[in-house]
C-alpha positions as CSV (number, residue, x, y, z in Angstrom):
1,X,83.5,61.3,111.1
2,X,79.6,62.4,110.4
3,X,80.6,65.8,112.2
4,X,83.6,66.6,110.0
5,X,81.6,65.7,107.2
6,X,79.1,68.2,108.3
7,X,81.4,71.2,109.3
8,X,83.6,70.7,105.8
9,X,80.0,71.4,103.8
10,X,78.7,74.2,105.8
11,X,79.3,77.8,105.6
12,X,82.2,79.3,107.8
13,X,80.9,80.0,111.0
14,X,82.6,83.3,110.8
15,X,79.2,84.3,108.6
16,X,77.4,84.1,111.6
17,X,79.2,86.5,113.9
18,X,77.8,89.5,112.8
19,X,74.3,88.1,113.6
20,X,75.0,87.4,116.9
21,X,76.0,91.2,117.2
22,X,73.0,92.3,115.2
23,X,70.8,90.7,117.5
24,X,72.3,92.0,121.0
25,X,72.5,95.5,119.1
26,X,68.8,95.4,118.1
27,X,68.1,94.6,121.9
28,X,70.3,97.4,123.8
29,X,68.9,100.2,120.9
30,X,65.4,99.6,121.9
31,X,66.1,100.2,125.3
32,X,68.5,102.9,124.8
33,X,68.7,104.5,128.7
34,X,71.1,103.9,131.4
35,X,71.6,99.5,131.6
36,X,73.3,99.0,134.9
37,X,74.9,94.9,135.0
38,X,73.1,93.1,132.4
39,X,73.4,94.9,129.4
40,X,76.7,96.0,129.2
41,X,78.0,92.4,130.3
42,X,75.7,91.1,127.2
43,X,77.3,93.1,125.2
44,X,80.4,92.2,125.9
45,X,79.4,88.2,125.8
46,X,78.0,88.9,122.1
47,X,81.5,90.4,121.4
48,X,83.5,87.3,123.0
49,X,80.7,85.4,121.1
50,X,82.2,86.7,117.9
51,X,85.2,86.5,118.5
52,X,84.8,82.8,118.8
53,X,83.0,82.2,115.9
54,X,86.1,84.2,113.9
55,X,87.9,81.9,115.3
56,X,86.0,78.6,114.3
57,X,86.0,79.7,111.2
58,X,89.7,79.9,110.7
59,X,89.9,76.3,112.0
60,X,87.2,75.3,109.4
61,X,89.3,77.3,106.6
62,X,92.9,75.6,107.8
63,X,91.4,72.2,108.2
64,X,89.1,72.3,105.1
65,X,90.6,75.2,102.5
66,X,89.3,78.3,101.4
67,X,85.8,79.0,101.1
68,X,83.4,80.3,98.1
69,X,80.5,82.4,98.3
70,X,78.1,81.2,100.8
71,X,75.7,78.8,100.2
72,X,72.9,81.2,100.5
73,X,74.1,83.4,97.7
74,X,72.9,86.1,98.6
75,X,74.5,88.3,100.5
76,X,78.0,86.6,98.6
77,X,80.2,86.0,102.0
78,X,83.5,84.2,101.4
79,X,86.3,83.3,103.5
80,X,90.1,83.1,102.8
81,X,93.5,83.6,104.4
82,X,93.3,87.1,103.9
83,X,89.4,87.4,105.3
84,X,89.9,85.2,108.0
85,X,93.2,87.3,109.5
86,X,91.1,90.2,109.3
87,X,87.9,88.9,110.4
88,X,89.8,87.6,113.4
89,X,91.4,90.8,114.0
90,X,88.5,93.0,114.0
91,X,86.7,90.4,116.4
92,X,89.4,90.4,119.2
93,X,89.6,94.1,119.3
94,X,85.7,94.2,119.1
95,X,85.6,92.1,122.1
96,X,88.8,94.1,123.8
97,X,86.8,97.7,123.5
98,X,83.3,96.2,124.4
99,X,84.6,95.0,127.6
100,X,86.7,98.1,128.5
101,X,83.2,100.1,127.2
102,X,81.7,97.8,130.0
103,X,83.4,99.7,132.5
104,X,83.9,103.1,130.9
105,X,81.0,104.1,129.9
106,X,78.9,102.2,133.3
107,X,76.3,105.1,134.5
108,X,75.7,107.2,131.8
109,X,72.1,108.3,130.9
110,X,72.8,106.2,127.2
111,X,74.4,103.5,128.1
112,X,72.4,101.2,126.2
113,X,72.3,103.2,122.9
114,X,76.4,103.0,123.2
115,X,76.3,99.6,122.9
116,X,74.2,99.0,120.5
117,X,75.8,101.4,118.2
118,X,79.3,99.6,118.7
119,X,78.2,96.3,118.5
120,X,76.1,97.3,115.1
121,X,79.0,99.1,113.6
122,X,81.7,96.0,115.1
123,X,79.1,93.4,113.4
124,X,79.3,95.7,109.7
125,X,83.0,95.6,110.1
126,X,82.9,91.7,110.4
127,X,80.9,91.9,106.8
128,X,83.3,94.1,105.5
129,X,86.1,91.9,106.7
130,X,83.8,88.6,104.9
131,X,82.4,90.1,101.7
132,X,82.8,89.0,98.5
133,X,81.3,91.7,96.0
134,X,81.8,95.3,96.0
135,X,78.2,96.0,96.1
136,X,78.1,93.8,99.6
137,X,81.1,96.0,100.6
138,X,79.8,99.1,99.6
139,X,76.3,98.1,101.8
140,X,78.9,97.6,104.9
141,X,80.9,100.5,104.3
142,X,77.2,102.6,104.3
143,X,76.4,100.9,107.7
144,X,79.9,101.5,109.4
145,X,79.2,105.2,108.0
146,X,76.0,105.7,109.7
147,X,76.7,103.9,113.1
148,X,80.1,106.1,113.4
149,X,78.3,108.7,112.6
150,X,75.6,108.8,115.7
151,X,79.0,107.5,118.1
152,X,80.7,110.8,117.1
153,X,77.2,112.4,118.6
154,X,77.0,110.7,121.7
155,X,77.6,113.9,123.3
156,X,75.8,115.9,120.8
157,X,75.9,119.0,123.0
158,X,79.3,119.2,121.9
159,X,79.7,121.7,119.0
160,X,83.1,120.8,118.2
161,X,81.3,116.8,118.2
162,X,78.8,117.7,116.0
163,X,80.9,119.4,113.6
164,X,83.7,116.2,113.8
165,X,80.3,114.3,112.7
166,X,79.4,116.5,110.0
167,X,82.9,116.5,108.2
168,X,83.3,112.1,108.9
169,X,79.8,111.9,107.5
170,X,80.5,114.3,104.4
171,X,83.9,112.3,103.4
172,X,83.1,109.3,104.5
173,X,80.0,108.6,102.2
174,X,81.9,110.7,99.2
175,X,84.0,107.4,99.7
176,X,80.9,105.7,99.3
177,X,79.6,107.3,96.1
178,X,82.8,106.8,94.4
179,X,82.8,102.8,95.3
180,X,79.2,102.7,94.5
181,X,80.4,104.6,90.9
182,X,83.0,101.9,90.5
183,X,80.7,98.8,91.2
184,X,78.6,100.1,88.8
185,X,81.2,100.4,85.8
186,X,82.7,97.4,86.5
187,X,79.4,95.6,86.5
188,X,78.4,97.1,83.0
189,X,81.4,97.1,81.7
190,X,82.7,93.3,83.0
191,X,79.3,91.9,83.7
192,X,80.7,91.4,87.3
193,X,81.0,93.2,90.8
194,X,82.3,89.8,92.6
195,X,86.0,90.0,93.5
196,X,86.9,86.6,92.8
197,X,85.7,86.6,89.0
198,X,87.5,90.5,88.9
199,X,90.6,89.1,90.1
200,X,90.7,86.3,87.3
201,X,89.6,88.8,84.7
202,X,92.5,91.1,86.1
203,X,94.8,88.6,86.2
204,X,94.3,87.2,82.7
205,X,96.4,89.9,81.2
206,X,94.3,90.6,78.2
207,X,94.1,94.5,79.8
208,X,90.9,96.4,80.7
209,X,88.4,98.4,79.0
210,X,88.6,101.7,79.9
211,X,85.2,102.1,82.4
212,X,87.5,99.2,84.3
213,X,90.2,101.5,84.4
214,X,88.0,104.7,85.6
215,X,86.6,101.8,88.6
216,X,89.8,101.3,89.8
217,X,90.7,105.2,90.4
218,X,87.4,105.4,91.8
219,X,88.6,102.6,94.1
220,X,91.4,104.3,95.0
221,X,89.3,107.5,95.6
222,X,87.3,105.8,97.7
223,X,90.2,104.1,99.9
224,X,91.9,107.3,100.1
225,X,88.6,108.7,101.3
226,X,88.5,106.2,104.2
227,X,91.7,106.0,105.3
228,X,91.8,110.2,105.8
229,X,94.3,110.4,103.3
230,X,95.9,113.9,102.6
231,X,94.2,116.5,102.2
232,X,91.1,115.4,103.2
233,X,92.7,114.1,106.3
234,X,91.1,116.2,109.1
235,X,87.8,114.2,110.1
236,X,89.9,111.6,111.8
237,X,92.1,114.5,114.1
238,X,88.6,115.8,115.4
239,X,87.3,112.7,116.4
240,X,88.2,113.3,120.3
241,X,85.0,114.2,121.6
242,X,83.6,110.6,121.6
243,X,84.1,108.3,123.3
244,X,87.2,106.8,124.3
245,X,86.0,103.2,122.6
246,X,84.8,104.8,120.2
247,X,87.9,106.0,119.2
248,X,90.0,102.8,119.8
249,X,87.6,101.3,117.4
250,X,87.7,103.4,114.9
251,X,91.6,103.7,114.5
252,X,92.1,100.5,115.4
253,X,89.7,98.8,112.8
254,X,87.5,100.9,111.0
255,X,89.9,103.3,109.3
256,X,91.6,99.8,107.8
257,X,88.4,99.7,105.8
258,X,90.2,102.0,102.9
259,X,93.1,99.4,103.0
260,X,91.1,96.1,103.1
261,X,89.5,97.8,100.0
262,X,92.7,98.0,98.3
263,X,93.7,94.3,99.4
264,X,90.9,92.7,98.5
265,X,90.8,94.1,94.7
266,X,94.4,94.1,94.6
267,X,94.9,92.1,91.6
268,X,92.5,94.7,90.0
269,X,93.8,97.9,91.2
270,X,97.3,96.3,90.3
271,X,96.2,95.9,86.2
272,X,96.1,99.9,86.1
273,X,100.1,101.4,86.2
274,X,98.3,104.8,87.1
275,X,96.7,103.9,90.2
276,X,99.7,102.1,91.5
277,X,101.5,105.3,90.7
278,X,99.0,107.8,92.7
279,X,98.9,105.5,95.7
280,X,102.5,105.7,96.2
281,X,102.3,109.8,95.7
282,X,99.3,109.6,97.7
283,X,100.4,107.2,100.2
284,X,104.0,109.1,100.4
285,X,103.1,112.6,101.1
286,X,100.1,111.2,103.4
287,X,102.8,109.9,105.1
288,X,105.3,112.1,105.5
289,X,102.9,115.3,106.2
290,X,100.9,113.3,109.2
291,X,104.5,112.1,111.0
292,X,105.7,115.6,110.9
293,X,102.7,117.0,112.2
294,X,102.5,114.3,115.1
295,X,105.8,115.7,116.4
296,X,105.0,119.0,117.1
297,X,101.2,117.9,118.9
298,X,101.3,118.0,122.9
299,X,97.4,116.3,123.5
300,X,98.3,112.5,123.5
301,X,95.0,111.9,121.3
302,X,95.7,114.2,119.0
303,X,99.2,112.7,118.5
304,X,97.9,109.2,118.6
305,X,95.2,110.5,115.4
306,X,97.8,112.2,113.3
307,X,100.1,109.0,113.8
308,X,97.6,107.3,112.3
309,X,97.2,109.7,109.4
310,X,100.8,109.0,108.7
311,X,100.6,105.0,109.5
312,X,97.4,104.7,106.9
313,X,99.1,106.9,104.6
314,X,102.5,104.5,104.5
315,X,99.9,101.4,103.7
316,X,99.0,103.3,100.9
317,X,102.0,103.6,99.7
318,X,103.2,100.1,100.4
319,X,100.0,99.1,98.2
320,X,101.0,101.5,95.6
321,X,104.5,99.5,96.1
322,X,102.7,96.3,95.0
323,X,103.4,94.8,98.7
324,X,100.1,93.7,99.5
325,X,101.1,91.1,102.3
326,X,103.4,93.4,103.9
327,X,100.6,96.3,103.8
328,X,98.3,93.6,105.6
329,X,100.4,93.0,107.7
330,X,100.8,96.6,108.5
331,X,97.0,96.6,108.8
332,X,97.1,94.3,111.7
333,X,100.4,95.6,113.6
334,X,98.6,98.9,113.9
335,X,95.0,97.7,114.9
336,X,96.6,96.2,117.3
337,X,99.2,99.2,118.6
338,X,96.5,102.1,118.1
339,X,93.6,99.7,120.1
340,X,96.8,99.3,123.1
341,X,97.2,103.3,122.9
342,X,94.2,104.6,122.8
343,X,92.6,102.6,125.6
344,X,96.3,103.0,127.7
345,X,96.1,106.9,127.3
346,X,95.0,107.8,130.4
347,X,97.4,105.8,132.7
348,X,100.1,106.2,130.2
349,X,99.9,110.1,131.1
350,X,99.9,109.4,134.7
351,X,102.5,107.4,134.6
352,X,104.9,109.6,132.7
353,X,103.7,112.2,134.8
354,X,104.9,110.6,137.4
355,X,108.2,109.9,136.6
356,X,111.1,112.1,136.9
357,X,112.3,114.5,134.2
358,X,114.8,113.1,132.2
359,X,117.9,114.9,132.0
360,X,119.8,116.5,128.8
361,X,119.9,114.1,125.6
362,X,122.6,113.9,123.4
363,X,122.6,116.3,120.3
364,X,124.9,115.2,117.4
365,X,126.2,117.1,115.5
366,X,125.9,116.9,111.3
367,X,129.4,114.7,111.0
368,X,127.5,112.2,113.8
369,X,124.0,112.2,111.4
370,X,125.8,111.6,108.3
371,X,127.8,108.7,109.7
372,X,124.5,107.4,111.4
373,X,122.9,107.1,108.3
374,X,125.7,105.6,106.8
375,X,126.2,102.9,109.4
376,X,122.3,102.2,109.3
377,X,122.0,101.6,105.3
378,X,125.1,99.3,106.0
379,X,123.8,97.7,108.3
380,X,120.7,97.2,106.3
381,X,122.7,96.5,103.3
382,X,124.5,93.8,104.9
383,X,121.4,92.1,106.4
384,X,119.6,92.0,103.1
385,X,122.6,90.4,101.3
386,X,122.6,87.5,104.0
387,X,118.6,87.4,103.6
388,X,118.9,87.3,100.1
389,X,121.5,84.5,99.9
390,X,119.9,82.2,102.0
391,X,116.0,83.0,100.9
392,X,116.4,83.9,97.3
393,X,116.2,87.4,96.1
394,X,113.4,89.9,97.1
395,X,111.9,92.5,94.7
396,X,113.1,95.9,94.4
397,X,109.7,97.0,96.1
398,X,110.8,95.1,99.4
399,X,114.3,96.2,99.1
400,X,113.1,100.1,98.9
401,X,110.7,99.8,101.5
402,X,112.9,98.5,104.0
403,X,115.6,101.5,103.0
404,X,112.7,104.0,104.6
405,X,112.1,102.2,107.5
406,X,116.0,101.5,108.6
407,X,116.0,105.3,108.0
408,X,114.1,106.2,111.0
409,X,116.4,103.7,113.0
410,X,119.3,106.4,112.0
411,X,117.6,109.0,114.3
412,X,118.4,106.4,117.6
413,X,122.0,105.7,115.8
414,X,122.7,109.3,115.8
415,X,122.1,109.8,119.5
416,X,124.2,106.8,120.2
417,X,127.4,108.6,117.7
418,X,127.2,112.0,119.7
419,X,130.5,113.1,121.5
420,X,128.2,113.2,125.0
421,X,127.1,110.1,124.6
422,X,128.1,107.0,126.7
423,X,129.7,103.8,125.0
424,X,127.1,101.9,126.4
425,X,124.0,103.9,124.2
426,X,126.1,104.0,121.1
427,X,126.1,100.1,121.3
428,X,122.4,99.9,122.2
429,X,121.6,101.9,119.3
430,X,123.7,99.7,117.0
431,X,121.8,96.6,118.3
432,X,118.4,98.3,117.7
433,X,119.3,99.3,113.9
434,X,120.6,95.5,113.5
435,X,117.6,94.0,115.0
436,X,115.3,96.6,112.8
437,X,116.8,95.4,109.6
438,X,116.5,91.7,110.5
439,X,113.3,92.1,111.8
440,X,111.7,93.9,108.5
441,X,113.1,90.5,106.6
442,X,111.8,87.9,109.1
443,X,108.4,89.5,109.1
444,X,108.2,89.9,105.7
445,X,109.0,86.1,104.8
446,X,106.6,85.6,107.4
447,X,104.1,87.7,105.7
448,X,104.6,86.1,102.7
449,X,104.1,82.9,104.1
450,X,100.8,83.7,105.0
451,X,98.8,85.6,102.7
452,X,101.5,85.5,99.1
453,X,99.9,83.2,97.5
454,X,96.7,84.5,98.2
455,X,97.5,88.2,96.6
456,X,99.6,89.4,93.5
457,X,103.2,89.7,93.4
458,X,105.1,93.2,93.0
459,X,105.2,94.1,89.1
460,X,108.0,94.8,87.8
461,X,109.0,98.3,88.3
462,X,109.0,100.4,84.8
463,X,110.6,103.7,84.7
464,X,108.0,105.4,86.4
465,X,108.2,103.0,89.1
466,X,112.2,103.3,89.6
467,X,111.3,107.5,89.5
468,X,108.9,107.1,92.5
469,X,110.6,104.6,94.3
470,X,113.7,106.4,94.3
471,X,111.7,110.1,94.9
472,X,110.1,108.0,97.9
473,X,113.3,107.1,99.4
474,X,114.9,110.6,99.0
475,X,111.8,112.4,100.7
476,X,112.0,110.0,103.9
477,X,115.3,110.5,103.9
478,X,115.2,114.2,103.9
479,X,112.6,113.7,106.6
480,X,114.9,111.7,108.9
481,X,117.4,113.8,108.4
482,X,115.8,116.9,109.5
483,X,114.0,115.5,112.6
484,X,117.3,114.2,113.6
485,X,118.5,117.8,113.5
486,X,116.2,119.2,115.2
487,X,118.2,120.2,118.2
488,X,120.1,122.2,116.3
489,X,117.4,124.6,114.6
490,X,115.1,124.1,117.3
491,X,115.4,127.7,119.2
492,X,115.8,129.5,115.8
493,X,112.7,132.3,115.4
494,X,112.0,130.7,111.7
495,X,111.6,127.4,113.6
496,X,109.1,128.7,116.0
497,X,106.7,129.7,113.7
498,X,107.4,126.3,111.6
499,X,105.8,124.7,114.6
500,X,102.7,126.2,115.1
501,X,101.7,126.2,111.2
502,X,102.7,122.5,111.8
503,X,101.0,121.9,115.0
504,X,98.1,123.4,113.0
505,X,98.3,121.2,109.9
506,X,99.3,124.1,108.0
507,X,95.6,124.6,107.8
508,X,94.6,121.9,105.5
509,X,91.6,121.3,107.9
510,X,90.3,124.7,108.1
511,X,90.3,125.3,103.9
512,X,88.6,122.4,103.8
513,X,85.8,123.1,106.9
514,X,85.1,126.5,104.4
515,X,84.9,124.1,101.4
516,X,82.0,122.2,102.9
517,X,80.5,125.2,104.0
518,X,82.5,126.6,106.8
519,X,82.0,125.6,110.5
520,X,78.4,123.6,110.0
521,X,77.7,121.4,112.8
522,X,75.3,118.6,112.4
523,X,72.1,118.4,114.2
524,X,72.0,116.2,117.6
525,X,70.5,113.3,116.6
């Protein structure tokens, strides 16, 4: 009984993981050479350390409720549903790339300064994942900045490295500026930077001054910033000469740090119509340019960064949507995907090298798309009218949202409707649209479940809403229709030449290298 009684009135033990990190990073960064055995296993005990720690303190937050601020006060750490997921998240992956860094990086002349990069910049994450100001969030974002930063030169002699480092560096701490900006209005103009007493003063309903409402489109700058939003997207698609760690970490967890932004002032950013509105623009077209790009890439990193220019730019919009459980829970699906891909990439192209070339698909034809689209928002139709019966009905959001995402399960449909294909695949394909539109539902009450009550519900949608919601749907529709159509145009000469301005971006990247001054490199550090 006495030790219940002493683990409901201490702090989460979650606030101590990043110490633990801290202290093994302080230890390998003063003794930054080549660490054969003991280090690099210390390192990954300090990240399974952590990991256990996150997960003590979800039991203490399910067996005693949320948290507050610490007891200390200073920095203000709190734990909730939403914090705990995350800080749980970021820990197992932490530990996952620490121990395949073990291996991967075992002989190198700086081994030791590896580790104690990625267990500094895991162990900022964590206080990201934990804080509860913006000025404490804005001290980890600074310190994710600067340990990324020297990752991205760990081979400095790379030119093409150093410039990836100059471009992360210069967009990454615009990002900061902006949040820094926005903690600073909101603090003179609400006498408050702590995002519990913003989220009641939000949520009141008695509006905002106007510095509040100039915070939260900083806000939004800021998260658009970190998540390598469009157009200032290209930092994250020249991030390849690091290490392979390095990189699972960073899409994995660090670029979720625009997003947990979002999340965790979402009752905030949800007071200003405006900001919802350019999220979902934002979000949209960040989305829709990054998954046409990723089809036409042939490196499988490459195509793994400019899927997750798309993936973050589709949380942005589902924020924009007012869906914050379901864009958490997006957060987490694709940590955990992008952390399986990037540190599966190398046997993943062996093994499909290895296997034998497939032989011709089936092309359908335009009377097979449009009755694959039409038997896919049917069969969406009818799964959300059972959903809705038996669970109430879901806002127009939800509804919307799950339109674009049965949409993409119209390209499989369509193979399966072709003249050459077989019975068999044209029933497959049904089963996979069914089981998409019943999954988006189950996951979504599960989401809901969760973290709902810990995060605002969708607004009502206004007429500006109904006119981006509905432009939303159109434009991935358009989308899926075209890619599913691409047999057909595919050999044209005007296609050809589609391709490479797409495989290139369409040369966002290179306006904005001659924006920041061209082809700078920064200096190996």
């Amino acid at each position: 009984m006495t030790a219940i009684l002493t683990l409901s009135i201490l702090p989460p033990l979650s606030f101590l993981a990043p110490l633990v990190l801290l202290a093994v990073a302080a230890l390998a960064i003063a003794r930054p050479g080549r660490r054969p055995g003991r280090l690099p296993r210390l390192s990954e005990g300090a990240a399974l350390a952590a990991l256990a720690l996150a997960g003590a303190g979800l039991a203490q937050l399910l067996a005693f409720g949320p948290s507050g601020p610490s007891t200390l006060q200073a920095p203000a750490l709190q734990l909730d549903a939403v914090g705990a997921t995350l800080t749980l998240l970021v820990a197992f992956i932490g530990w996952i790339v620490m121990r395949y860094a073990r291996t991967y990086l075992d002989g190198e002349a700086r081994e030791g300064r590896f580790h104690g990069l990625m267990l500094a910049a895991l162990a900022a994450v964590l206080v990201l994942a934990q804080a509860g100001s913006l000025w404490l969030m804005l001290a980890a974002l600074v310190a994710v900045g600067l340990c990324l930063r020297r990752l991205l030169l760990f081979y400095a002699e790379r030119p093409q490295a150093r410039r990836a480092a100059t471009k992360f560096a210069l967009v990454w701490h615009a990002g900061d500026v902006a949040l820094a900006a926005a903690a600073l209005l909101l603090w003179l103009g609400l006498g408050t930077a702590d995002l519990a007493a913003l989220a009641g003063i939000a949520g009141a309903g008695a509006g905002l001054p106007v510095a509040a409402h100039v915070a939260v489109a900083l806000i939004v700058l800021a998260a658009a910033l970190k998540t390598a939003a469009f157009p200032l997207h290209g930092w994250l698609t020249e991030v390849m000469e690091a290490p392979t760690p390095v990189s699972a970490l960073l899409h994995a967890g660090i670029i979720n740090a625009g997003g947990l932004l979002l999340i965790r002032s979402a009752e905030l950013v949800q007071a200003s119509p405006g900001a919802m509105g350019a999220l979902v623009i934002l979000g949209g077209l960040t989305a829709l340019f990054g998954s046409l790009v990723m089809l036409t890439q042939s490196a499988v990193k490459t195509a793994l960064a400019w899927s997750t220019v798309a993936q973050m730019g589709f949380m942005l919009l589902q924020c924009g949507l007012g869906l914050w459980a379901l864009a958490l829970l997006h957060l987490v699906a694709h940590s955990l995907y992008k952390a399986h891909a990037f540190l599966g990439s190398g046997s993943a192209v062996r093994a499909v090298a290895a296997i034998r070339r497939p032989g011709p698909v089936a092309v359908p034809n335009l009377a097979a798309v449009l009755k694959s689209f039409a038997l896919a928002v049917l069969l969406y139709a009818a799964v959300a009218a059972i959903f809705t019966t038996f669970t109430g009905p879901k806002p127009l959001q939800a509804l919307a949202l799950g339109t674009m995402l049965i949409l993409g399960t119209a390209y499989l449909v369509a193979q399966g409707l072709a003249d050459a294909a077989p019975a068999a695949l044209t029933r497959r394909t049904a089963i996979a649209a069914l089981g998409a539109a019943a999954g988006y539902f189950v996951f979504q009450l599960a989401a809901d479940a969760l973290w709902g009550p810990h995060l605002p519900a969708p607004p009502l949608p206004g007429p500006l809403e109904w006119a981006l919601i509905v432009l939303a749907v159109l434009s991935f529709a358009a989308v899926a229709v075209a890619q599913t159509l691409i047999p057909h145009w595919a050999h044209h000469p005007a296609s050809a030449g589609l391709r490479v301005h797409l495989a290139n971006g369409l040369y966002l990247n290179a306006v904005l290298d001659r924006l920041i001054g061209g082809f700078r490199t920064a200096k190996p550090n």
